[in-house]
C-alpha positions as CSV (number, residue, x, y, z in Angstrom):
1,X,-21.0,-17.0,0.3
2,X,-18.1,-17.7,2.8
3,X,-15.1,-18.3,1.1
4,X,-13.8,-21.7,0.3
5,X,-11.1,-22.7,2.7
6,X,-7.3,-23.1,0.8
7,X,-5.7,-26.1,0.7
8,X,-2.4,-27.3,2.8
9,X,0.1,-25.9,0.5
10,X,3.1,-23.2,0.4
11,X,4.1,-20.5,-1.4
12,X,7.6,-20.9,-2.9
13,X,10.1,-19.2,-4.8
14,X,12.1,-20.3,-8.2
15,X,15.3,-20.9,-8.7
16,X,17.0,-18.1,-8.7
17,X,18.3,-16.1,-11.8
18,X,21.4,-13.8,-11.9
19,X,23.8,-13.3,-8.7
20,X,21.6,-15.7,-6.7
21,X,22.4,-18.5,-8.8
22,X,26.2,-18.2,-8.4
23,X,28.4,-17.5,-5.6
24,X,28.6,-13.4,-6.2
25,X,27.2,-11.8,-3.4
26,X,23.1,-11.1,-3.4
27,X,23.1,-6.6,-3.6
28,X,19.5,-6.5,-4.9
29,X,16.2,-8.7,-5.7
30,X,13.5,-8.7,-7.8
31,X,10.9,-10.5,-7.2
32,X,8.2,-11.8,-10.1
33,X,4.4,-11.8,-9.5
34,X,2.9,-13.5,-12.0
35,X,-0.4,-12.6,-12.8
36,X,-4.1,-15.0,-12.1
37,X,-7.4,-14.2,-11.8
38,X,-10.2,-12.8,-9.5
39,X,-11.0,-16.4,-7.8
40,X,-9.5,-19.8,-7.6
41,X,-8.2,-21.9,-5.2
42,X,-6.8,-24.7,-7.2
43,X,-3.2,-24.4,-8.4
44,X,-2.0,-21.6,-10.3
45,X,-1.0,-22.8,-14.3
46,X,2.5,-23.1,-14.9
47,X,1.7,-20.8,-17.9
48,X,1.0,-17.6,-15.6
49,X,4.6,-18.2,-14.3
50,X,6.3,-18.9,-17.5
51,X,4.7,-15.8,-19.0
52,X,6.5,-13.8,-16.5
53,X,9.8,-15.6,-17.4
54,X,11.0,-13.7,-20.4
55,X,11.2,-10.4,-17.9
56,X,12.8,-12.6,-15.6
57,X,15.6,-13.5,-17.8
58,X,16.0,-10.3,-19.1
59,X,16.5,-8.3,-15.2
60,X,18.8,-11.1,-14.4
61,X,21.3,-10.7,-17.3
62,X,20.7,-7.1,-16.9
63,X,21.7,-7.1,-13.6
64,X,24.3,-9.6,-12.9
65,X,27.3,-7.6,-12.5
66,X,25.0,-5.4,-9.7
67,X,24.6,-8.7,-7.6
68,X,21.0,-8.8,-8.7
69,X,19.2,-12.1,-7.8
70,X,15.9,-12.7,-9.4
71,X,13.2,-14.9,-8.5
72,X,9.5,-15.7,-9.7
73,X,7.1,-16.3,-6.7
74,X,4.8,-19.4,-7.0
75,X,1.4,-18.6,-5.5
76,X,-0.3,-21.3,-3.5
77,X,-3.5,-20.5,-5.8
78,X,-4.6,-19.1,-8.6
79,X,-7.3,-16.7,-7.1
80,X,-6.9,-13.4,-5.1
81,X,-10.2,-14.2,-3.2
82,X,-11.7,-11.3,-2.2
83,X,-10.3,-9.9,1.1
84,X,-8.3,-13.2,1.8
85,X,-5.9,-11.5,-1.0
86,X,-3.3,-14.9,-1.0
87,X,-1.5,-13.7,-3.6
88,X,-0.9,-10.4,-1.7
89,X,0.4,-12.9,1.4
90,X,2.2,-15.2,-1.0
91,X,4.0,-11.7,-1.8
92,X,4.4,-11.0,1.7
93,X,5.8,-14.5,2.5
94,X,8.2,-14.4,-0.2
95,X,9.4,-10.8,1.2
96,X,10.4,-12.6,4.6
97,X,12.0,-15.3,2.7
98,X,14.7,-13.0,0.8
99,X,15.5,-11.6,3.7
100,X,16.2,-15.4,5.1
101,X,18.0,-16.2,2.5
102,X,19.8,-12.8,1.4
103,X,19.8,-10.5,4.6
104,X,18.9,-7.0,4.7
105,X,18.9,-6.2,1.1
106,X,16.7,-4.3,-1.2
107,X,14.0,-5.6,-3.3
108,X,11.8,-4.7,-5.9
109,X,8.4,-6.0,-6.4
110,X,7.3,-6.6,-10.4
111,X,4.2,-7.7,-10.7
112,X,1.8,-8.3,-13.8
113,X,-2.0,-8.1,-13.8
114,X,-3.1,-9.8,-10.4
115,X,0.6,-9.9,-9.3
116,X,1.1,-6.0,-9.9
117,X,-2.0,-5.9,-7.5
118,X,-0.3,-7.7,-4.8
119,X,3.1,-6.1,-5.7
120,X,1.2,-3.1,-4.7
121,X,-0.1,-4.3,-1.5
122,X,2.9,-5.8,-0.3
123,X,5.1,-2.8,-0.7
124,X,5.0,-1.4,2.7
125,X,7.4,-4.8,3.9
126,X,10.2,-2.8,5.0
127,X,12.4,-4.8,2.9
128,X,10.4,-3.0,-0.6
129,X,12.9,-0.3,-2.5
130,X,10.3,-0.3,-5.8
131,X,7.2,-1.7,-7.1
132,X,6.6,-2.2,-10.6
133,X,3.2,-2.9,-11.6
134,X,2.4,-3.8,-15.4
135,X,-0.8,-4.2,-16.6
136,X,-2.2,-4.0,-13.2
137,X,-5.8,-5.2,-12.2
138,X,-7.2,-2.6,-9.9
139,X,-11.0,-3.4,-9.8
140,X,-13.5,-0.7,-8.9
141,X,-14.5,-0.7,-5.1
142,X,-18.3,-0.6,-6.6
143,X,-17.6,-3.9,-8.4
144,X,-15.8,-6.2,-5.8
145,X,-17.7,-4.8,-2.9
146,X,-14.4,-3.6,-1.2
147,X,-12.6,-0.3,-0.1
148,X,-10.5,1.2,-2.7
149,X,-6.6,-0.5,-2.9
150,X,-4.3,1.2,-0.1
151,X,-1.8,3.4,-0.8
152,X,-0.2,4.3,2.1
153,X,1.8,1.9,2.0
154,X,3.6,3.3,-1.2
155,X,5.2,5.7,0.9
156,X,9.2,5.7,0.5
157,X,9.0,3.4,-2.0
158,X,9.4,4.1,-6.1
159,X,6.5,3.6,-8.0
160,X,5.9,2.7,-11.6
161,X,2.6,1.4,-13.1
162,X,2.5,0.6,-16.6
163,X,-0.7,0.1,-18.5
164,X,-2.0,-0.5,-22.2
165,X,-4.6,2.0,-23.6
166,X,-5.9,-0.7,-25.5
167,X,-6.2,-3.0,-22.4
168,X,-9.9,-4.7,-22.4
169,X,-9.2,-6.9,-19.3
170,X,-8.2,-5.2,-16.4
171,X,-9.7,-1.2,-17.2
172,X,-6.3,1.5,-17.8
173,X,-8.3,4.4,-16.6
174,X,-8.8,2.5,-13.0
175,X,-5.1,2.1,-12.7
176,X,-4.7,5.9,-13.6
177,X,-7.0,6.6,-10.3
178,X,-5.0,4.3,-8.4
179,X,-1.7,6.3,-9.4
180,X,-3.5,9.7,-8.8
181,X,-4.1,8.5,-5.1
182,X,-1.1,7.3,-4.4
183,X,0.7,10.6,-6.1
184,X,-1.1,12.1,-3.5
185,X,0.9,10.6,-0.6
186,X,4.2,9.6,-2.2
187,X,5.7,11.7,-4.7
188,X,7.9,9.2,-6.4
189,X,5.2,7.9,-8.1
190,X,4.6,7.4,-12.0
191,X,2.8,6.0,-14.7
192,X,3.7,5.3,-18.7
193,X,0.8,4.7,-21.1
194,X,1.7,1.9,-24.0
195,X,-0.6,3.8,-26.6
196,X,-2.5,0.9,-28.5
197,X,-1.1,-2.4,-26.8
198,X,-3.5,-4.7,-25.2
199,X,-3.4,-6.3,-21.6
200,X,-0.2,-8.7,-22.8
201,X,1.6,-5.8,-23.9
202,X,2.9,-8.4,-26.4
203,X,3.3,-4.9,-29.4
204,X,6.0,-2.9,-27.6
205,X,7.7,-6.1,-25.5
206,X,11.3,-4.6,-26.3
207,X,10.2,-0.8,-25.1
208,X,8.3,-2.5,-21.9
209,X,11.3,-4.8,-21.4
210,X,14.0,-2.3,-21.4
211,X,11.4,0.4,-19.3
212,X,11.3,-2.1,-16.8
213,X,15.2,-2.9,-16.8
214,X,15.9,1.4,-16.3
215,X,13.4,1.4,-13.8
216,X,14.7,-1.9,-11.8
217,X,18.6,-0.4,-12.5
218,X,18.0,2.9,-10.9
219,X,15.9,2.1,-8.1
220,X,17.7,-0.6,-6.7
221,X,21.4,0.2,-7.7
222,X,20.9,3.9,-7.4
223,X,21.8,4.4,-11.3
224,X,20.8,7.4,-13.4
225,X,17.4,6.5,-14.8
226,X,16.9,7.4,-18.6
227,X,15.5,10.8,-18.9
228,X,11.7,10.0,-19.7
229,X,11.6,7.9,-16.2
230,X,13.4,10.9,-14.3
231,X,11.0,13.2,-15.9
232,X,7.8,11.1,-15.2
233,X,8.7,10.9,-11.4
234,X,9.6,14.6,-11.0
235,X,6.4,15.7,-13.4
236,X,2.8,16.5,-11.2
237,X,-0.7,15.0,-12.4
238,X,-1.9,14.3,-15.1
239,X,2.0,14.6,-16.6
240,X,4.0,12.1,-14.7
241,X,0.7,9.7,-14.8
242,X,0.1,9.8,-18.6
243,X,3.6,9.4,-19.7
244,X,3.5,7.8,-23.5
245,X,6.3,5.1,-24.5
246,X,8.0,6.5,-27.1
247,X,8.4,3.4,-29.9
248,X,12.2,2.4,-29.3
249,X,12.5,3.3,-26.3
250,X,15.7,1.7,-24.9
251,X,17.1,1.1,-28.2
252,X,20.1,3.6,-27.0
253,X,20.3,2.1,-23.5
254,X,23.5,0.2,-22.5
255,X,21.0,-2.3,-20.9
């Protein structure tokens, strides 16, 4: 069935949190990729783009004094579409408009479920220091009909997928392919397993929250990461890909 065309509409980025909402000069950005769903061309929720909020909030405050501006991308729809992938060109469009807005600064991507997805595909926008993918939805090529995600595009680029064992919506085991693939062609790759959370990763918030925050500090700002991140990234397959969350994780961390 040919796919629907989209309707007039842009993309668009929110306010911005942190450095970009004062006049301390922009170092860093992190962009937000909400999540959405396999199809859809009507206008996202507002709910997928508060959910991503909290994270928002809590990268902004964490890194103000870095010049960190944060922002959550607004998708023109609530669908990826099959190959038309809009959120993955929302994500590429937003890329072009920090660099607008902020010059030649570096940005990580942090996407959830469908957004981690097109975090992932827009990494290789030359403007990309680190993706961070949580909870990501990585369909099988056998069930969407398409070639298996890229991941040459990873290359250069620190990589972090994080994924709930527990997660019935979008399948943790096809996220561990993914990360096995793209270990293959850029070392800097790794993966933490959230042993019992669900998709919302709602049961170890604070430990996923402050992961995120270690992983966002040291890849953009070139801080030490905390020892369990460093170790993951220098560890081979399956190590560095089935890296557990220890409970409280963060709980020593100045941020």
């Amino acid at each position: 069935m040919a796919q629907q065309a989209l309707p007039e509409r842009e993309a668009r980025l929110g306010r911005p949190l942190g450095s970009g909402g004062t006049e301390r000069a922009v170092t860093g950005v992190a962009l937000l990729l909400p999540g959405g769903g396999p199809t859809g061309i009507r206008r996202p929720s507002p709910v997928t783009a508060l959910a991503v909020r909290p994270l928002a909030a809590r990268l902004a405050r964490a890194g103000r004094a870095e010049g960190l501006a944060t922002h959550v991308v607004h998708y023109r729809c609530r669908g990826w579409n099959g190959a038309a992938a809009h959120p993955a060109r929302d994500a590429a469009w937003a890329l072009e408009e920090v660099v607008r807005r902020y010059g030649d600064v570096p940005v990580c991507l942090v996407g959830t479920g469908m957004g981690a997805r097109a975090a992932l595909h827009a990494a290789g926008h030359p403007a990309v220091n680190s993706v961070l993918a949580l909870a990501p939805w990585l369909p099988s090529p056998r069930a969407d009909g398409e070639h298996p995600d890229p991941v040459k595009q990873l290359i250069g680029r620190r990589v972090l997928l994080v994924h709930g064992t527990n997660d019935e919506r979008h399948d943790p085991d096809l996220s561990y392919r993914y990360a096995e693939r793209a270990k293959k062609v850029n070392r800097d790759t790794c993966r933490f397993e959230v042993h019992s959370d669900g998709h919302s990763l709602h049961q170890h918030r604070a430990e996923v929250h402050a992961l995120a925050t270690d992983f966002l500090l040291g890849s953009l700002f070139a801080r030490d990461y905390a020892r369990p991140v460093a170790d993951a990234l220098a560890a081979p397959p399956p190590l560095g890909l089935r890296m557990p969350l220890a409970s409280g994780f963060g709980a020593s961390l100045r941020h």
